[in-house]
C-alpha positions in Angstrom: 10.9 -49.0 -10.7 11.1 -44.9 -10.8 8.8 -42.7 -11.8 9.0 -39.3 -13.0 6.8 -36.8 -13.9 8.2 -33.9 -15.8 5.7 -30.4 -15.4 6.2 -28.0 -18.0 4.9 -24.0 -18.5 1.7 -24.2 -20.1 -1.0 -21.9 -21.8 -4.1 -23.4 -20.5 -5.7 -21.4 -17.4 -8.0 -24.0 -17.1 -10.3 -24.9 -14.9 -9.5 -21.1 -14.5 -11.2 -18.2 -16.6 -9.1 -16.8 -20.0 -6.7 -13.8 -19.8 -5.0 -14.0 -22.9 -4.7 -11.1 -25.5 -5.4 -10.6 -29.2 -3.5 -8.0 -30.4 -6.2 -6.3 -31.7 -5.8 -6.4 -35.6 -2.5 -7.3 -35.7 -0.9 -4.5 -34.0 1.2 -6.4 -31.6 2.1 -4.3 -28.2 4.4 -4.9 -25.7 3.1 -4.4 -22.3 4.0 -7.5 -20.4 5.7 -8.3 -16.5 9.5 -8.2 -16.3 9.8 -9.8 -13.3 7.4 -11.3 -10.1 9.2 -11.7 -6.5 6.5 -13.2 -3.4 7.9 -14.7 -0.8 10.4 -17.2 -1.9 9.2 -17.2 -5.6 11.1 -15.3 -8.0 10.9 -15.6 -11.7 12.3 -13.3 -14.4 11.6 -13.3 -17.6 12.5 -9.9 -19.3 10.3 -10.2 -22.0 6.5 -10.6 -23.1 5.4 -14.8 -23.4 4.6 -15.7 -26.7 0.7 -14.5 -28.2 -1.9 -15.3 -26.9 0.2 -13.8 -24.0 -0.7 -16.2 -21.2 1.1 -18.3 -19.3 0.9 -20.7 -15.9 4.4 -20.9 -14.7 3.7 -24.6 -12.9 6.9 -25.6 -13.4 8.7 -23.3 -10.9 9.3 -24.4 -7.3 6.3 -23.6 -5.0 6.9 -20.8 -2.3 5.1 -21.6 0.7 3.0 -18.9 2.5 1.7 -18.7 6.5 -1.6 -17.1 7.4 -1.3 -14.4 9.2 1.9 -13.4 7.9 3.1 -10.9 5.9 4.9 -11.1 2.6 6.6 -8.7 0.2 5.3 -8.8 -3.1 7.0 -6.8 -5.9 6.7 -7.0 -9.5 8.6 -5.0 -12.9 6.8 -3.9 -15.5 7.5 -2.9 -19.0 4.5 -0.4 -20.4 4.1 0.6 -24.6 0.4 2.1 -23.5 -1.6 3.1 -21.0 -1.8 -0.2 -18.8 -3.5 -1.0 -15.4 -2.6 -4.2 -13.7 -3.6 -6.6 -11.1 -2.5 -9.4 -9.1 -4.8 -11.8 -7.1 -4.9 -14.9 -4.9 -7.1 -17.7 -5.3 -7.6 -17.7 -1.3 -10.8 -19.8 -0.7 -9.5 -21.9 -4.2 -12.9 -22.2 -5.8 -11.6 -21.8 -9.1 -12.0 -18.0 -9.2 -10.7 -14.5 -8.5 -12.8 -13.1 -6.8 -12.9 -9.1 -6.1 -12.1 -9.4 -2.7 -8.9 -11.7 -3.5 -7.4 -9.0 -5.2 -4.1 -8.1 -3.2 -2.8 -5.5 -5.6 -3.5 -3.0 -8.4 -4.5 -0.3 -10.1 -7.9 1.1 -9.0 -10.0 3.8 -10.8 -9.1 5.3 -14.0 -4.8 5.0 -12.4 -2.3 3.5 -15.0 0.9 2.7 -14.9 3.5 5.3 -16.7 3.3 5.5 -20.5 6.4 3.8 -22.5 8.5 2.9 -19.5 9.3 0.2 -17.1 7.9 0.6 -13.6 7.8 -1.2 -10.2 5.6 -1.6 -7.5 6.2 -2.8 -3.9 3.1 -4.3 -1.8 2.8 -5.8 1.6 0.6 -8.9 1.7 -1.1 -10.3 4.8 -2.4 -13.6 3.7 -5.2 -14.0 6.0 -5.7 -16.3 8.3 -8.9 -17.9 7.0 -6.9 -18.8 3.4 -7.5 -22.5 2.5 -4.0 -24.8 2.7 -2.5 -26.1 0.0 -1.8 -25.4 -3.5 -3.3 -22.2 -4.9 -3.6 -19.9 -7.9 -2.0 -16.6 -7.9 -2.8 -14.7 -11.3 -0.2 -11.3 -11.8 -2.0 -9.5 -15.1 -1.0 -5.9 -17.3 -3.8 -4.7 -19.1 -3.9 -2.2 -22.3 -7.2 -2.2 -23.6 -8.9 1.0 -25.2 -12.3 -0.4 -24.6 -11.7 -1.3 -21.6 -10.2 1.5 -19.9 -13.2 3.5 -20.9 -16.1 2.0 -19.7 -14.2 0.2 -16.3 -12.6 1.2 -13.3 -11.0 -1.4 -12.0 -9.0 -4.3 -13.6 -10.3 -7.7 -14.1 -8.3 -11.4 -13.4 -10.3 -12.9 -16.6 -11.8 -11.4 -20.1 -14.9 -9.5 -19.9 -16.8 -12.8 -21.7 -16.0 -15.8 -23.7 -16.7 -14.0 -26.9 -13.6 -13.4 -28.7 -14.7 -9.5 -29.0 -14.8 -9.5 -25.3 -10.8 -10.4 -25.3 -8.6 -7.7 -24.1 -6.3 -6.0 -26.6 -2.7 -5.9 -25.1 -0.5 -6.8 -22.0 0.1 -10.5 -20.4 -1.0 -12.8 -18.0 0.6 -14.8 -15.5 0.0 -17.9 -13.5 1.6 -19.0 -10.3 1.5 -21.9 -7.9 1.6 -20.7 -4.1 0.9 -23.0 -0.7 -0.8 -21.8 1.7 0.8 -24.0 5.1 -1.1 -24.7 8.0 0.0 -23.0 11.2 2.6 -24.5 13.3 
């Protein structure tokens, strides 16, 4: 007897926070990620995932990380607004992103350039007292009007759960990573 178990894409964060969009009245924009490359894990897409704009990519083939070493993270972005992004690591995998887990981004009032695509190239230390095993990595571009107003920095999840707390434009990506023990 075989068993197989088929894992698809899917647009349920859970038991993570929301990061989807609502493309405030209508007005559908496309900010989204063109492309993520970490380690071993690259996945292109070229275009924004379907609204609400979120996806977890579980179905891809899980890169495997070693504390205390450093990685190359770079990702491609295609900007209609003014967007900031972020991209963090679950490290301590309690189920949230944390400020301190956040390994790249735009800080401060810092966008990324109006009505173009863009990259950006960050070294990654994953430190050395990062649980093992499976965890979340969440890459995010954020246009919100709002937003950008009133914060400085860019958030992994929306403000609340109330749908007027849900950001405007951009997209939202879920990876798997695994953090491996040192040899």
């Amino acid at each position: 007897f075989t068993s197989q178990v088929t894992f698809a894409q899917t647009t349920d964060p859970a038991p993570y926070c929301d990061a989807s969009f609502d493309d405030m009245e209508g007005y559908a924009v496309d900010d989204h990620i063109n492309s993520v490359s970490f380690g071993t894990l690259n996945n292109v897409t070229n275009s924004q995932y379907a609204a609400p704009h979120y996806v977890f990519y579980n179905n891809l083939s899980v890169a495997d990380f070693v504390p205390g070493n450093d990685y190359t993270l770079i990702v491609n972005f295609l900007t209609a607004g003014g967007c900031g992004y972020g991209v963090w690591i679950d490290y301590n995998q309690n189920n949230i992103f944390e400020p301190s887990e956040k390994i790249a981004g735009t800080t401060g009032y810092d966008m990324l350039p109006v009505g173009e695509a863009s990259s950006i190239t960050q070294s990654v230390t994953i430190p050395t007292t990062a649980m093992t095993g499976n965890t979340r990595m969440r890459v995010r571009i954020v246009e919100d009007d709002n937003h950008h107003a009133t914060s400085t920095d860019e958030l992994p999840c929306n403000e609340s759960s109330s749908a007027t707390d849900v950001m405007d434009w951009g997209e939202t990506e879920d990876y798997t990573i695994n953090i491996v023990g040192t040899t």
